[in-house]
C-alpha positions as CSV (number, residue, x, y, z in Angstrom):
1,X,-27.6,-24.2,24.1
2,X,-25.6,-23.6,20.8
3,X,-27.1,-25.1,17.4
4,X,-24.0,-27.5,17.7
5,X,-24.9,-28.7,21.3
6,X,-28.5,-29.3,20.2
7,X,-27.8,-31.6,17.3
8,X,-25.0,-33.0,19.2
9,X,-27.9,-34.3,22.0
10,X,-30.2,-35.3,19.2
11,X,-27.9,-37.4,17.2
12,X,-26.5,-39.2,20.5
13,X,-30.7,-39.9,21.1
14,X,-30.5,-41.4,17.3
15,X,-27.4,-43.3,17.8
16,X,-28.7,-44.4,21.3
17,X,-32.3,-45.5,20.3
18,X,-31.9,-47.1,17.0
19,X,-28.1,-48.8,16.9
20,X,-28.4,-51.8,17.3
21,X,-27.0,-53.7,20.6
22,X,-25.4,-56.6,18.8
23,X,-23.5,-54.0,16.7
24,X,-22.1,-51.9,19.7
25,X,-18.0,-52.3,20.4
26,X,-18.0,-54.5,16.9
27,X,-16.2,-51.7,14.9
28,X,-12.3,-52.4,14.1
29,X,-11.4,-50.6,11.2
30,X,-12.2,-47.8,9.2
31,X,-14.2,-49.9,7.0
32,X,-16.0,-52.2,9.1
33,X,-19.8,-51.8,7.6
34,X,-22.1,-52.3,5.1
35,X,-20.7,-51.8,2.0
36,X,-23.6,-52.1,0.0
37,X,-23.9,-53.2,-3.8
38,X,-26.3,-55.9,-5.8
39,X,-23.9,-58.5,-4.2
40,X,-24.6,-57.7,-0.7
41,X,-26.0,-59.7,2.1
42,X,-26.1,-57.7,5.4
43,X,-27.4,-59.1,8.3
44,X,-30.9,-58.5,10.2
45,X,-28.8,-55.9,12.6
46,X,-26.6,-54.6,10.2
47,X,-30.0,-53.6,7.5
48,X,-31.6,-52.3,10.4
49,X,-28.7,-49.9,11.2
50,X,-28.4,-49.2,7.3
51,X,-32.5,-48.0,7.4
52,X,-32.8,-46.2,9.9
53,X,-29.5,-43.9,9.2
54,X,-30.7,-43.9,5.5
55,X,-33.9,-42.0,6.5
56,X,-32.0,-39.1,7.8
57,X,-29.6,-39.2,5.3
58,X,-26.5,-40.0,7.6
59,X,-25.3,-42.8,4.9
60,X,-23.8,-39.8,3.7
61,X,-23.8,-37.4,6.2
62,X,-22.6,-34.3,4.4
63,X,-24.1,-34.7,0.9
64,X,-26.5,-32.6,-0.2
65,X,-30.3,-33.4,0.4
66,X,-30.9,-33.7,-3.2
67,X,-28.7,-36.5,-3.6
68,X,-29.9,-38.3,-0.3
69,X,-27.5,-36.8,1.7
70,X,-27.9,-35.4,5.0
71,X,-26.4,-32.2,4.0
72,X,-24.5,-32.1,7.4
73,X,-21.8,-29.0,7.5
74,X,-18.1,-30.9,8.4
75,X,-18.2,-29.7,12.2
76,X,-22.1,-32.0,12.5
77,X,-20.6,-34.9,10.7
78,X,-17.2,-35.2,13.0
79,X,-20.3,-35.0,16.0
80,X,-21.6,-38.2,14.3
81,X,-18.3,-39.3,13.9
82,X,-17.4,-39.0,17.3
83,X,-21.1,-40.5,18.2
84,X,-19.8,-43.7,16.3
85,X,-16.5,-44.2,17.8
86,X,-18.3,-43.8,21.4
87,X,-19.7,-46.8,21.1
88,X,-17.7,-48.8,18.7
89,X,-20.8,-48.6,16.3
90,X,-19.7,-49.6,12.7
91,X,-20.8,-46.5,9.7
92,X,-24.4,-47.1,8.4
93,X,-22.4,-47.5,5.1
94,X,-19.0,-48.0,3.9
95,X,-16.8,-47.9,0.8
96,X,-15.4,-45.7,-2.3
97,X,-18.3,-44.7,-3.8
98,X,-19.0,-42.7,-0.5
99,X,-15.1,-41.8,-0.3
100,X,-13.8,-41.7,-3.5
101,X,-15.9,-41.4,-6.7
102,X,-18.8,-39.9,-5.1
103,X,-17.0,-36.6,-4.6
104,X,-15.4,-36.4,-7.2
105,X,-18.6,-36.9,-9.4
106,X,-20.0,-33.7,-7.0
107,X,-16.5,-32.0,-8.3
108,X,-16.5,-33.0,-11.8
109,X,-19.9,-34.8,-12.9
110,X,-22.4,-33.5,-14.9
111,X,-25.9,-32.8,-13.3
112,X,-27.4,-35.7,-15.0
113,X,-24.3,-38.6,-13.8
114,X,-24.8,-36.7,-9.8
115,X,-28.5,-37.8,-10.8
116,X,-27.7,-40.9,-11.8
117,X,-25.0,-42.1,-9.4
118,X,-25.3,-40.2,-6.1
119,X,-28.0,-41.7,-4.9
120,X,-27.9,-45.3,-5.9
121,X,-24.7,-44.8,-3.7
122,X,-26.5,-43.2,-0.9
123,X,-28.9,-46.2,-0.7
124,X,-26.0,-48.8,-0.9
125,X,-27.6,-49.9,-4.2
126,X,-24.1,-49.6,-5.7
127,X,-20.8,-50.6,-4.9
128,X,-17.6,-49.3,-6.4
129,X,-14.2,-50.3,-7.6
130,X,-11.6,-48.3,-8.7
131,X,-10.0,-49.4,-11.9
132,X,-6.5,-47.6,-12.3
133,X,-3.2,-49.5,-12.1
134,X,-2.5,-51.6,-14.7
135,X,0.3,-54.3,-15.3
136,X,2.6,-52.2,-16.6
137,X,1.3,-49.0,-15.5
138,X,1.7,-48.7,-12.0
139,X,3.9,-46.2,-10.3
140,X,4.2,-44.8,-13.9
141,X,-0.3,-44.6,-13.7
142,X,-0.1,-42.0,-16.7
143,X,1.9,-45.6,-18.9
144,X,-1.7,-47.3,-19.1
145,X,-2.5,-49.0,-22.4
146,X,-6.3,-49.9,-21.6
147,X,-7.6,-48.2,-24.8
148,X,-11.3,-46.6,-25.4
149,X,-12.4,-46.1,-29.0
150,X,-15.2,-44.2,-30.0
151,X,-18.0,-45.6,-32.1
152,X,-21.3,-44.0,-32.2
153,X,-22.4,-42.8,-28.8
154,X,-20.4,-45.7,-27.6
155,X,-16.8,-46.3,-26.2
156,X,-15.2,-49.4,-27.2
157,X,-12.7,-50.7,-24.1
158,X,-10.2,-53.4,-24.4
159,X,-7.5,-54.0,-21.7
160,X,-6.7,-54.8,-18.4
161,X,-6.7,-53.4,-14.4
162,X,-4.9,-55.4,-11.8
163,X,-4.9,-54.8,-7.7
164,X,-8.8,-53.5,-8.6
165,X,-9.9,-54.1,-4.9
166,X,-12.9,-56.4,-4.2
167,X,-14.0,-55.9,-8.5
168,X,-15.2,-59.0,-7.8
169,X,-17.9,-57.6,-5.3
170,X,-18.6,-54.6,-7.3
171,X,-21.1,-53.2,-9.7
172,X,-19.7,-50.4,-11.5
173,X,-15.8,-49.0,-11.6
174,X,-14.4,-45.8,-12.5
175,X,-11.7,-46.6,-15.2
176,X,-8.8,-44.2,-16.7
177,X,-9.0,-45.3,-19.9
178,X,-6.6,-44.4,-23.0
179,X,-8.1,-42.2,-25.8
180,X,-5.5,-41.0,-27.5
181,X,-2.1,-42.4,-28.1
182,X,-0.7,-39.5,-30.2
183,X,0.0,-36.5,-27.6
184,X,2.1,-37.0,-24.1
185,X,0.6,-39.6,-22.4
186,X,-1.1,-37.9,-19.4
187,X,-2.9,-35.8,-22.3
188,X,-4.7,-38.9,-23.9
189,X,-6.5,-40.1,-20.8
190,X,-10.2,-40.2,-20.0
191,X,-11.8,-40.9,-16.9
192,X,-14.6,-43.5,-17.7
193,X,-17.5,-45.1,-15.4
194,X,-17.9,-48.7,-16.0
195,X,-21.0,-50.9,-15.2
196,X,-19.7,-54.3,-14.1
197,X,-22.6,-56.1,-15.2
198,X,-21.7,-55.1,-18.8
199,X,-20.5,-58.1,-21.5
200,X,-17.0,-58.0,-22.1
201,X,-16.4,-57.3,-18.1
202,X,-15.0,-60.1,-16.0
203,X,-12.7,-60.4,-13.0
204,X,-10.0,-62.6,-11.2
205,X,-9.3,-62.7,-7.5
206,X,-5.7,-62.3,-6.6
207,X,-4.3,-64.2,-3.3
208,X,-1.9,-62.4,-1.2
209,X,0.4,-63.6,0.8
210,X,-1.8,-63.4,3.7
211,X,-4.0,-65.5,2.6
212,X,-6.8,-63.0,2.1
213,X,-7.8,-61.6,-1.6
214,X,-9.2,-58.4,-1.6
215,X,-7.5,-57.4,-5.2
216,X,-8.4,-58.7,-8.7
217,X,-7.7,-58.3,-12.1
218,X,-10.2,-57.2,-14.0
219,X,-10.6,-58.0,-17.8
220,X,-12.5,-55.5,-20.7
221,X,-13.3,-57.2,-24.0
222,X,-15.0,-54.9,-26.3
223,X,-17.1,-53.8,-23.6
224,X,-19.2,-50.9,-25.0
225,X,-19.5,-48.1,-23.0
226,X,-22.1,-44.6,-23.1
227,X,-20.4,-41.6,-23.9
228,X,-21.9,-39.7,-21.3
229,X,-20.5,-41.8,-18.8
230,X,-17.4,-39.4,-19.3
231,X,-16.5,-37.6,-16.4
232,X,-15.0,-34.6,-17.4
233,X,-13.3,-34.1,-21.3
234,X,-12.3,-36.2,-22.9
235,X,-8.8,-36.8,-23.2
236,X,-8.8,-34.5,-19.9
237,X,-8.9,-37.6,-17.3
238,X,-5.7,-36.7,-15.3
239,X,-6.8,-33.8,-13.9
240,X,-9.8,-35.7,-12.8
241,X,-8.2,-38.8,-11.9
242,X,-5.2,-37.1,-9.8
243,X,-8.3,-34.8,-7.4
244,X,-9.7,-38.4,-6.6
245,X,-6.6,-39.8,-5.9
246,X,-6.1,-36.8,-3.1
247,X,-9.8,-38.1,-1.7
248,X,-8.1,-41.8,-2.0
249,X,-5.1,-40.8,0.2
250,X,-7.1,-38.7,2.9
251,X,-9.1,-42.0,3.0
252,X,-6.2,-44.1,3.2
253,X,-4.2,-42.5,5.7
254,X,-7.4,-42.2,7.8
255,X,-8.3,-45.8,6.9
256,X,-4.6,-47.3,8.1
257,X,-4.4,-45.2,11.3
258,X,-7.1,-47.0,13.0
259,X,-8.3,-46.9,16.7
260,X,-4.7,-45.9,17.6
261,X,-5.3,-46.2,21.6
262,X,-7.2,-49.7,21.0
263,X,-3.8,-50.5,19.1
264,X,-1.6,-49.5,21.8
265,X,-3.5,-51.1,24.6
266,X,-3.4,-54.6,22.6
267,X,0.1,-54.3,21.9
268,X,1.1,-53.8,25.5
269,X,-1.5,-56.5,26.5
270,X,0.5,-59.1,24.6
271,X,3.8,-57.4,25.7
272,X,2.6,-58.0,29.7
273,X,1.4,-61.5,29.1
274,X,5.2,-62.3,26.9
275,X,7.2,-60.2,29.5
276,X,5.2,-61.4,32.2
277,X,4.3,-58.4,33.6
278,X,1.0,-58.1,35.3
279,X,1.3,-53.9,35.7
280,X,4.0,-51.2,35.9
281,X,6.6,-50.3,33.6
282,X,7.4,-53.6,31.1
283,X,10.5,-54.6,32.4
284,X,12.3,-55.1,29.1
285,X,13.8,-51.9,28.2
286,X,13.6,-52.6,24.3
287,X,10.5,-53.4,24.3
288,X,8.9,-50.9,26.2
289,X,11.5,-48.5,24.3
290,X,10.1,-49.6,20.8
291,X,6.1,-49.6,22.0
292,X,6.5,-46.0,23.1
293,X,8.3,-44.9,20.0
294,X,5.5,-46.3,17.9
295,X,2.8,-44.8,20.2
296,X,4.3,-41.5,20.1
297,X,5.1,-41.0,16.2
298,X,0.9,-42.9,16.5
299,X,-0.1,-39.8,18.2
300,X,1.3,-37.2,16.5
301,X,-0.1,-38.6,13.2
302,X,-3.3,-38.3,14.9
303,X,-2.7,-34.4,15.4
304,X,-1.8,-34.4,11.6
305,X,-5.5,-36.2,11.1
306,X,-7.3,-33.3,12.9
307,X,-5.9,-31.0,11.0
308,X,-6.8,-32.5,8.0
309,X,-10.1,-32.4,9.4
310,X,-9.9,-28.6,10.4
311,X,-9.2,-28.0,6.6
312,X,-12.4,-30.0,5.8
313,X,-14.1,-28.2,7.7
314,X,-12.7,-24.9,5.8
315,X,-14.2,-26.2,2.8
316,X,-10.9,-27.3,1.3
317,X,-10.6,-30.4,-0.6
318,X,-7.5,-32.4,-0.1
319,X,-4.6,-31.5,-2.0
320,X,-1.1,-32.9,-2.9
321,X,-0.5,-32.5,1.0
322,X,-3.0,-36.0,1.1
323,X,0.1,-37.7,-0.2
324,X,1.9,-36.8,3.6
325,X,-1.1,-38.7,5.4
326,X,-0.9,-41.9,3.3
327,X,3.3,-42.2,3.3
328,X,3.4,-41.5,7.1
329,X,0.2,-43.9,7.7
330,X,1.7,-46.6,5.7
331,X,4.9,-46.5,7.4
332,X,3.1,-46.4,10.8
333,X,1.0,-49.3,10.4
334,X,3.9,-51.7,9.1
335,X,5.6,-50.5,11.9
336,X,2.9,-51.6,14.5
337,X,2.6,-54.7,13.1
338,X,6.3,-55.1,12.7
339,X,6.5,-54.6,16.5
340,X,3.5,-56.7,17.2
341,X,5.3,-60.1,15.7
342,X,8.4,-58.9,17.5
343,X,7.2,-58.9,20.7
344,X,5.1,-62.3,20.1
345,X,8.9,-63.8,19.2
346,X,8.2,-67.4,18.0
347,X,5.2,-67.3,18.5
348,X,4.4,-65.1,15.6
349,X,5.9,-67.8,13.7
350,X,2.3,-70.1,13.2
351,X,0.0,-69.6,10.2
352,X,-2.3,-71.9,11.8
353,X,-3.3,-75.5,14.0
354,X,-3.2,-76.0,18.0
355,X,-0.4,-74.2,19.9
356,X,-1.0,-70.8,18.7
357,X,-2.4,-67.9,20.6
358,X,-5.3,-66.2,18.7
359,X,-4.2,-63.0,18.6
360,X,-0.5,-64.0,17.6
361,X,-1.9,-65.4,14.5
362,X,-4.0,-62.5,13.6
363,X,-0.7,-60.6,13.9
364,X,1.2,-62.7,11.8
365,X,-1.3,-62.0,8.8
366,X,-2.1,-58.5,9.7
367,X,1.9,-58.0,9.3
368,X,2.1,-59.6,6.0
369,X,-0.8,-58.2,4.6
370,X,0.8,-54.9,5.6
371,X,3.6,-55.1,3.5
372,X,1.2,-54.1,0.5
373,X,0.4,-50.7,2.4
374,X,3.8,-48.8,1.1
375,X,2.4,-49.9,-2.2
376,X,-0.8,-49.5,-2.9
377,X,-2.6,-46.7,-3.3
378,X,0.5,-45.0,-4.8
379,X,4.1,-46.4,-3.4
380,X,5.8,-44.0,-1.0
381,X,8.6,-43.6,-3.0
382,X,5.8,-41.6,-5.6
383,X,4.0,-40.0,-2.2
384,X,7.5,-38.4,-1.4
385,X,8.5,-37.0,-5.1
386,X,4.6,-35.5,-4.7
387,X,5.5,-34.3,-1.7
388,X,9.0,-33.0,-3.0
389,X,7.5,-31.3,-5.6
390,X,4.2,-30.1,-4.8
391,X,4.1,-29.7,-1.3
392,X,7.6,-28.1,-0.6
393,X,8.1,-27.0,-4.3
394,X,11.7,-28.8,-4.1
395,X,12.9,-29.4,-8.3
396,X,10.7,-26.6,-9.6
């Protein structure tokens, strides 16, 4: 038996003994979980899950042991991974402190903010926003006017962050903050790490059309900040800020692409029950045409994922090629939902009340809602100039 096969059979005797049974075939998305954070109240199932995976380290599966890790190599972790989406078992833990700043921190940190930081996030004592786009600095990121002004060992911060996801939930954000006004502009940048909980730090929730809010604004008045919570030089940020946004598109695109079989199966559920159609081919042409197209340019993406994967795996951290997986997933999951209300016809049409199907109405928001996904996270029209330029050196 291979070292590969062996830790496949013990992790599958893990996952078997301790997951919980109320928490098997719960898991929808990519970030259905505990998410962690002072604010968090998991249940009874959920903590248990959380414990027992935090004892061997698999809330972060590939971290390194000092940090609380598991210090899994890429090929274990996609076992566990595969172990998870067996049974529908929602991660031990969630969110962009596991995703985003937490490698980035192992990129760029200092020893002593790894010690600091890691593994309050490995023990979901933390939970982390991302403060970037501002209102007049989206698209245009490098245009932010949030400025940071040194006194003593302390940063001064006044400004503003808007679409900060969940800030409202969180405990600490990493913040690109302006530090100099006199040289370009993606020159006088510093990437800052923000406790929450510090005076001068408040947030707003934003409702979106869907009627969910998971954006805020977030508010910084005078909020004094320690210089070593600098990550990287200062004035230096972009460099660090555009190597997490690669981890924030890998995560986004992977996020967005869902259970794509699950997807397809529920769309062509509906389509049966609207059409009619108890088995066989749907016997409307369009549809059936449009539900295969979808599932098709679904699958291929998925092929695109694995190779992502395979370049993990090679030790290589994602690169301006991250940009490809969050423009196609974006596009992808607008157009599932786009054909979802489509095939529903008027029925898509409720927001709620008696008279509406269930799963029509969860479509109906789950379309809105993805209207935001060419947007955030970097609009598509920026993931293809990346692309353009980077990726296929096009303009250089």
């Amino acid at each position: 038996m291979s070292e590969l096969e062996s830790f496949q059979r013990e992790i599958r005797d893990f996952v078997e003994r301790e997951a919980p049974e109320a928490l098997r075939g719960t898991r929808q998305g990519r970030f259905d979980g505990h998410w962690g954070g002072r604010k968090a109240q998991p249940s009874r199932d959920v903590q248990h899950w959380f414990e027992v995976a935090l004892e061997r380290g698999l809330t972060a599966p590939t971290w390194p042991r000092a940090y609380g890790g598991a210090g899994l190599s890429a090929e274990q972790a996609r076992i566990f991974d595969r172990e998870l989406a067996r049974l529908k078992l929602p991660p031990p833990l969630v969110g962009v402190g596991l995703t985003m700043i937490g490698p980035t921190l192992l990129d760029y940190g200092t020893e002593a903010q790894r010690a600091e930081h890691l593994p309050r996030i490995v023990r979901g004592e933390v939970r982390w926003c991302q403060g970037y786009s501002e209102p007049s600095a989206g698209s245009d990121l490098a245009a932010l006017r949030t400025r940071a002004v040194r006194e003593g060992e302390h940063y001064v911060v006044n400004g503003q962050k808007v679409w900060t996801s969940f800030a409202d939930k969180s405990d600490w954000i990493f913040a690109l903050v302006r530090t100099d006004s006199k040289v370009k502009k993606q020159l006088g940048i510093t990437f800052l790490l923000i406790d929450m909980a510090t005076a001068g730090v408040s947030t707003r929730p934003i409702e979106l059309i869907s009627g969910a809010s998971p954006f805020c604004e977030t508010f910084f008045e005078d909020v004094r900040v320690p210089v070593g919570n600098v990550v990287g030089e200062v004035n230096a940020g972009w460099t660090v800020a555009k190597a997490l946004l690669g981890y924030e598109r890998s995560m986004i695109g992977e996020a967005m692409s869902g259970d794509i079989a699950d997807a397809e199966r529920e769309l062509v559920a509906r389509a049966r029950v609207v059409c009619e159609s108890s088995g066989g081919p749907l016997p409307d042409d369009a549809v059936r045409l449009a539900i295969a197209r979808v599932a098709m340019q679904e699958r291929c993406f998925a092929f695109t994922i694995e190779r992502l994967r395979q370049s993990a795996i090679a030790g290589k951290p994602p690169g301006s090629e991250s940009s490809i997986l969050k423009v196609v997933a974006s596009e992808l999951k607008q157009a599932r939902w786009e054909q979802a209300v489509k095939v529903a016809g008027p029925d898509a049409l409720g927001w709620e009340g008696p008279g509406f199907d269930a799963r029509d109405l969860h479509a109906t928001r789950e379309w809105l809602r993805s209207r935001a996904n060419t947007i955030e996270g970097g609009t598509s029209e920026v993931q293809l100039n990346i692309i353009a330029k980077h990726v296929l050196g096009l303009g250089a």
